[in-house]
DOVO-467476 format. One record per residue (C-alpha): residue number from 1; residue in three letters; z, y, x. Coordinates in steps of 0.2 Angstrom, whole numbers, padded with zeros to 4 digits, always signed. Example, Ala and Ser with C-alpha at 12.3 -4.5 7.8 and 13.67 -1.06 7.14 Angstrom:
REM residues 2
- 1 ALA +0039 -0022 +0062;
- 2 SER +0036 -0005 +0068;
REM end
This chain:
REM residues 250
- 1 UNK +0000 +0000 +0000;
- 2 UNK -0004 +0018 +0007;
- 3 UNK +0008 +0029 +0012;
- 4 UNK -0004 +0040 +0000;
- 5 UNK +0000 +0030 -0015;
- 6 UNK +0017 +0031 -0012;
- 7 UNK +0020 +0050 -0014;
- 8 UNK +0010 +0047 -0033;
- 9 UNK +0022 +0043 -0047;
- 10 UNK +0013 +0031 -0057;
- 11 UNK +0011 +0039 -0075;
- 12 UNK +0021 +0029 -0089;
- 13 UNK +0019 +0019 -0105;
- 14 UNK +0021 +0036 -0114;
- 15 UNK +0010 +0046 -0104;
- 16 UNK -0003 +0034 -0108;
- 17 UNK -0001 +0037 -0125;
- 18 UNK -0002 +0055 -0126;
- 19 UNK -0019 +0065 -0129;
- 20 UNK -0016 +0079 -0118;
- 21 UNK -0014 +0068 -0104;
- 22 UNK -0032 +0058 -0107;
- 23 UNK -0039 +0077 -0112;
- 24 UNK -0035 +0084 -0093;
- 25 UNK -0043 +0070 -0083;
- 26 UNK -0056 +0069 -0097;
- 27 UNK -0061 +0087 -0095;
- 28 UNK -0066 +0084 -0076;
- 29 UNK -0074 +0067 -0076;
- 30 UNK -0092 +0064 -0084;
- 31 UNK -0091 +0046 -0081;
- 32 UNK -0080 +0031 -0078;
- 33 UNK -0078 +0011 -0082;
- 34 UNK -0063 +0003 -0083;
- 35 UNK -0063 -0014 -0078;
- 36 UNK -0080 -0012 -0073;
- 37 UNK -0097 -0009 -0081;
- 38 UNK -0108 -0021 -0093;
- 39 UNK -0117 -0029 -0081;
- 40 UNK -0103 -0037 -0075;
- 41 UNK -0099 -0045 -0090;
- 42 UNK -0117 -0044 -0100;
- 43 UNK -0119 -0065 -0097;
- 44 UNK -0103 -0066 -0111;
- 45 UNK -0103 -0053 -0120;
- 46 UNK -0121 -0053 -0125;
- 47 UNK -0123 -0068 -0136;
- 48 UNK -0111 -0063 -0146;
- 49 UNK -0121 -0047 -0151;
- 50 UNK -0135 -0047 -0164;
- 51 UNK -0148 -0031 -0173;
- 52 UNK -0136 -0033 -0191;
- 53 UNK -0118 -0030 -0182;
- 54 UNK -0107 -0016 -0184;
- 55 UNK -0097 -0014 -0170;
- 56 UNK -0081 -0003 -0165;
- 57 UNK -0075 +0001 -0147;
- 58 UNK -0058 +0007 -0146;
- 59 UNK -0053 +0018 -0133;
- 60 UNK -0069 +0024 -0126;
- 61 UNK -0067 +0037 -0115;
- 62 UNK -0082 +0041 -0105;
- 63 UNK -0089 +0024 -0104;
- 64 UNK -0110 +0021 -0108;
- 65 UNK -0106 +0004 -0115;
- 66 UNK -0111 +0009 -0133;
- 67 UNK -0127 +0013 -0126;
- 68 UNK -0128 -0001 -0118;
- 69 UNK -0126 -0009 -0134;
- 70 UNK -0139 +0002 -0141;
- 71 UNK -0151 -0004 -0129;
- 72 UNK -0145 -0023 -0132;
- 73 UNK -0151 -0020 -0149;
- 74 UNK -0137 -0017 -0160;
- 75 UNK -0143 -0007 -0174;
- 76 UNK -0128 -0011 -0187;
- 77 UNK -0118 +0006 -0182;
- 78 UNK -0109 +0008 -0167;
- 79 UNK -0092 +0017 -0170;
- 80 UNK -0084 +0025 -0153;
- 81 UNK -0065 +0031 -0154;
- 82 UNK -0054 +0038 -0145;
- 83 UNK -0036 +0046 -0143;
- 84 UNK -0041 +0061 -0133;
- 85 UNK -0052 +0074 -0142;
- 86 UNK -0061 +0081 -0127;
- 87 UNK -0068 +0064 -0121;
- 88 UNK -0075 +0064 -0139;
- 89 UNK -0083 +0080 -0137;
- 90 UNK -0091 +0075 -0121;
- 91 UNK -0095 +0059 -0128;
- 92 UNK -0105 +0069 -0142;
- 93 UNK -0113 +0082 -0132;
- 94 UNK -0119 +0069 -0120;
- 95 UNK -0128 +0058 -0133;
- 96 UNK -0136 +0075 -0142;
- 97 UNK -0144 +0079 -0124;
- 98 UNK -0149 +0062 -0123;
- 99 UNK -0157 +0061 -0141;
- 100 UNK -0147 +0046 -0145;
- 101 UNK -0143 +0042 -0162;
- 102 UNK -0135 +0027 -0168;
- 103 UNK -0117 +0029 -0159;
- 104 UNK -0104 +0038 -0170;
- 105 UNK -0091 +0046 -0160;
- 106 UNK -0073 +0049 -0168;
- 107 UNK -0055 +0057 -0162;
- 108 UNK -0042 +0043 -0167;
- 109 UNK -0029 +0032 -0163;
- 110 UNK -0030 +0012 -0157;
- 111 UNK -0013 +0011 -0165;
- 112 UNK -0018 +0018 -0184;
- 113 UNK -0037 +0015 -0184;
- 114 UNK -0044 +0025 -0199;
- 115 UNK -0053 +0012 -0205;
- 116 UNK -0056 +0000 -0222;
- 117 UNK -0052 -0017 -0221;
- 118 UNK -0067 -0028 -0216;
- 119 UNK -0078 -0014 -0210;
- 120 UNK -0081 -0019 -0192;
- 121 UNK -0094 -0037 -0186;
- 122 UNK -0086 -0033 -0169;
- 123 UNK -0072 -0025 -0162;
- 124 UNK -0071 -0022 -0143;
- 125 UNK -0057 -0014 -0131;
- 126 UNK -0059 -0013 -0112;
- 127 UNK -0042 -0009 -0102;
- 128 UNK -0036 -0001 -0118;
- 129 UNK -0021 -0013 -0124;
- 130 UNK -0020 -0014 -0105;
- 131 UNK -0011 +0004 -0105;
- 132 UNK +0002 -0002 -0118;
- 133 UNK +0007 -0013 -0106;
- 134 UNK +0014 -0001 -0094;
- 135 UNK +0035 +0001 -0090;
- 136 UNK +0033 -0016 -0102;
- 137 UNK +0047 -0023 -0093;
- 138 UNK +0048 -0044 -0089;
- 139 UNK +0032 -0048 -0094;
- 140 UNK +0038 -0065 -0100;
- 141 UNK +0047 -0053 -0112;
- 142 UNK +0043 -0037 -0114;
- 143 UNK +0051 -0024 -0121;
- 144 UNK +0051 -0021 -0141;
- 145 UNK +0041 -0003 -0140;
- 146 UNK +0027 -0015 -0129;
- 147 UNK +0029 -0027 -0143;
- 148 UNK +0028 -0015 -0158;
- 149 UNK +0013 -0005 -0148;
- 150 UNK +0004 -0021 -0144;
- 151 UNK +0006 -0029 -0163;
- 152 UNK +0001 -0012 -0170;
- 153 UNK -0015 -0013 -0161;
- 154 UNK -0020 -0031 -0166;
- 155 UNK -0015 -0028 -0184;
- 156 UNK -0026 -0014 -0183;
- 157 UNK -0040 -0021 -0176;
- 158 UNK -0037 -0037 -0187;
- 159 UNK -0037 -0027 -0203;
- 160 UNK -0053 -0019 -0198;
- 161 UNK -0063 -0034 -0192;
- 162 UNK -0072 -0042 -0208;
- 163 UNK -0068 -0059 -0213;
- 164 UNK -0078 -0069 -0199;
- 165 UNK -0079 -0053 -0187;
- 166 UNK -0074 -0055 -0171;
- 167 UNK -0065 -0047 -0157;
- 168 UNK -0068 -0046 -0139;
- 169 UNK -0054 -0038 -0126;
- 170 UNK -0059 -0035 -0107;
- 171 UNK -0041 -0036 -0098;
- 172 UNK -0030 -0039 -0083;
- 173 UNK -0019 -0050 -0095;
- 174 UNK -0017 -0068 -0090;
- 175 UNK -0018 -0081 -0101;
- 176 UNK +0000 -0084 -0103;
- 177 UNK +0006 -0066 -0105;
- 178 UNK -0006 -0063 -0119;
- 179 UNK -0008 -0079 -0131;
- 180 UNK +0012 -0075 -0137;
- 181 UNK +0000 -0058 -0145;
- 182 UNK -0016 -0066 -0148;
- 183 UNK -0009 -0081 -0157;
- 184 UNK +0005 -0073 -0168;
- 185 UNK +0007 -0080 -0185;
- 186 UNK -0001 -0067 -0196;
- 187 UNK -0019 -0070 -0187;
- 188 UNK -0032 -0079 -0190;
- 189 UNK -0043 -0078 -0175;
- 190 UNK -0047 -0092 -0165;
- 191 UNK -0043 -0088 -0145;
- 192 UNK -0054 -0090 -0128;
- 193 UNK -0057 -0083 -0114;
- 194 UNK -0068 -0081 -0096;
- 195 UNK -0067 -0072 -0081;
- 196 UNK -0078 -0063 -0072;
- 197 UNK -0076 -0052 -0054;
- 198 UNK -0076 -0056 -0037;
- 199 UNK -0061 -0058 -0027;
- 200 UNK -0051 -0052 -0043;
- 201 UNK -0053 -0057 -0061;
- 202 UNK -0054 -0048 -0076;
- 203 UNK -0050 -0060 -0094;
- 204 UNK -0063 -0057 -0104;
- 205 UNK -0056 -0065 -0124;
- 206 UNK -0067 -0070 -0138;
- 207 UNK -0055 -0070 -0154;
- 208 UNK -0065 -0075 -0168;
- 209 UNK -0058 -0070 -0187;
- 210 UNK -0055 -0087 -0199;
- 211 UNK -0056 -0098 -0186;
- 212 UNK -0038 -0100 -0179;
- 213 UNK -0034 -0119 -0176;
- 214 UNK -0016 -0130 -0180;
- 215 UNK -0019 -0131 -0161;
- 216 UNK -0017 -0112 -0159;
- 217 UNK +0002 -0114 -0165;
- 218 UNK +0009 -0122 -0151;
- 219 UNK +0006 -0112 -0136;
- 220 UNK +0023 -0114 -0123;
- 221 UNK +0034 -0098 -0127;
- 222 UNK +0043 -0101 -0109;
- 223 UNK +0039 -0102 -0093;
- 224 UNK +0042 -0101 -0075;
- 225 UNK +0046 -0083 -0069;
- 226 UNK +0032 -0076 -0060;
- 227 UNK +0033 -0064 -0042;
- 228 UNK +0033 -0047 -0045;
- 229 UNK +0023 -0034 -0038;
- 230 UNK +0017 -0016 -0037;
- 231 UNK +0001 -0018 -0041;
- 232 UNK -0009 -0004 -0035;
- 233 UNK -0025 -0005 -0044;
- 234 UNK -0035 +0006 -0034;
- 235 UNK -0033 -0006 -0017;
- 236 UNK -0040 -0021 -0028;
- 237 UNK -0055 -0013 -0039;
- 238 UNK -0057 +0004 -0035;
- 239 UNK -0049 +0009 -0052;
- 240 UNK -0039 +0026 -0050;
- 241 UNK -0024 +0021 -0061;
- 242 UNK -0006 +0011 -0057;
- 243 UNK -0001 -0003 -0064;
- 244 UNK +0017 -0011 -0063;
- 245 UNK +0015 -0029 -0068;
- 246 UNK +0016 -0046 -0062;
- 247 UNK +0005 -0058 -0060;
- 248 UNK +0003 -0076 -0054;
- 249 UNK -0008 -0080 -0039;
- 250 UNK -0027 -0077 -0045;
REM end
């Protein structure tokens, strides 16, 4: 770890959660991808997508992946949100220059989505449940704000995917520190995952709506305690943010 790193105070849970603090890095950046850019994960998400979906991206930023969906041929309505109201400004003023149409941009919050139930074939988040995450405590058990943050996200996201929709979330989360979320009792979604990345992978989970399995139910609530470590995100992927988590070797 740098000496560098160490003078920087790692911003917190409640930070993350705050617009003002998204609109002052938003207003100087014109571009950026968490957990890396479609190309790196085109091979999985891509057979999933078809012309009819309508899709939803929560937490969006400044990321070009509902273009990318655009030019993947999803032509169902592509919905952008996110917290901060100047990255959704720049969002819309970058696709008005571009001419593209197709990609509806809008202020709102991954943990009260303003939207009807069913409204959504596909629902994706890229690193944004990974924020709630932070100051989580033992990951094996994380604190009850993680917990009501994290189930307020899925419930959202659950409401609005339609009956078979599915959902797709791009993520640091291991296996075994996400399925106690993914698998709670009042979802239906079935749960799989990939990973992609060199050197470091990223999870990349499939959940589909209505298709949850008896064998869903008995994931192992305990295990093992894992090392713990500062986990300066910048040294592994070249991501500008700080994570303290744990992990197990990858």
């Amino acid at each position: 770890m740098s000496a560098a790193a160490d003078d920087v105070a790692p911003p917190t849970a409640t930070a993350y959660l705050d617009p003002s603090y998204w609109d002052e890095r938003f207003g100087k950046e014109e571009h950026y991808e968490w957990f890396k850019d479609f190309s790196h994960f085109r091979h999985l998400l891509a057979p999933l997508l078809a012309p009819s979906l309508s899709v939803l991206e929560v937490g969006c930023g400044n990321s070009r992946l509902g273009e990318e969906l655009l030019r993947e041929g999803v032509a169902g309505g592509i919905t952008c949100v996110d917290l901060s109201p100047v990255a959704v400004q720049r969002m819309r003023d970058r696709l008005a220059a571009q001419g593209t149409k197709g990609v509806e941009v809008v202020v709102a919050d991954m943990l009260d989505l303003p939207f009807e139930q069913g409204s959504f074939d596909l629902v994706i988040e890229k690193g944004t449940m990974d924020v709630l995450f932070v100051d989580s405590g033992d990951p094996w058990n994380p604190n009850p704000t993680t917990v009501n943050n994290v189930m307020k996200m899925l419930d959202g996201i659950h409401r609005v995917l339609k009956p078979e929709g599915i959902f797709v979330s791009i993520t640091f989360g291991q296996p075994h520190f996400r399925r106690r979320f993914f698998e709670a009792p009042e979802f239906t979604w079935s749960v799989e995952y990939s990973t992609f990345g060199d050197g470091f992978h990223y999870f990349f989970y499939t959940l589909k709506k209505g298709k949850r399995s008896l064998e869903s139910n008995s994931y192992q609530k305990t295990s093992p305690a894992a090392p713990r470590i500062n986990m300066f995100h910048e040294e592994l992927e070249s991501e500008d943010f700080i994570f303290l988590t744990n992990v197990d070797e990858l």
